[in-house]
C-alpha positions, 0 to 999 in steps of 0.5 A: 479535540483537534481535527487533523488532516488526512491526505490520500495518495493513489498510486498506480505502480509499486513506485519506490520514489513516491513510496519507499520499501523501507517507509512500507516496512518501518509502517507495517512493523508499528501494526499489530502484526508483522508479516511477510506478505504485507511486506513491499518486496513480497507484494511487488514480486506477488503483483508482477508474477500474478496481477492483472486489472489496475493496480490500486495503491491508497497511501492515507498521510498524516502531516506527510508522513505514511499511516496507512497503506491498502495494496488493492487492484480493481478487476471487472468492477471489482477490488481486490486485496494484491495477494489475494 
């Protein structure tokens, strides 16, 4: 069995230098599910039009490369979906 190693990333801001629309979509296609409001450009517009509390983006990498994103923010000791 070999152990890989996973990095985590936090992200503050939807940031397309750290973390491009296109490595978010091309990852969310590989799911189960593709769906429009886990898309960047949907959670972006969503966070800038409804969000408020601190914005929480965990990006977990794979040998550098993105395997999975959680969009959250965290508001009065509580986290959140971005979206919900």
């Amino acid at each position: 069995m070999v152990n890989k190693l996973i990095k985590y990333r936090l992200l503050d801001k939807f940031d397309e230098d750290q973390l491009p629309p296109k490595v978010w979509n091309n990852l969310l296609s590989t799911g189960s599910s593709d769906v429009i409001f886990m898309t960047w450009q949907w959670q972006k517009v969503w966070w800038e039009v409804f969000g408020h509390g601190k914005l929480l983006i965990i990006a977990a990498e794979e040998d550098g490369k993105p395997i999975a994103i959680a969009p959250l923010f965290a508001e009065h000791g509580m986290i959140y979906f971005v979206g919900s």
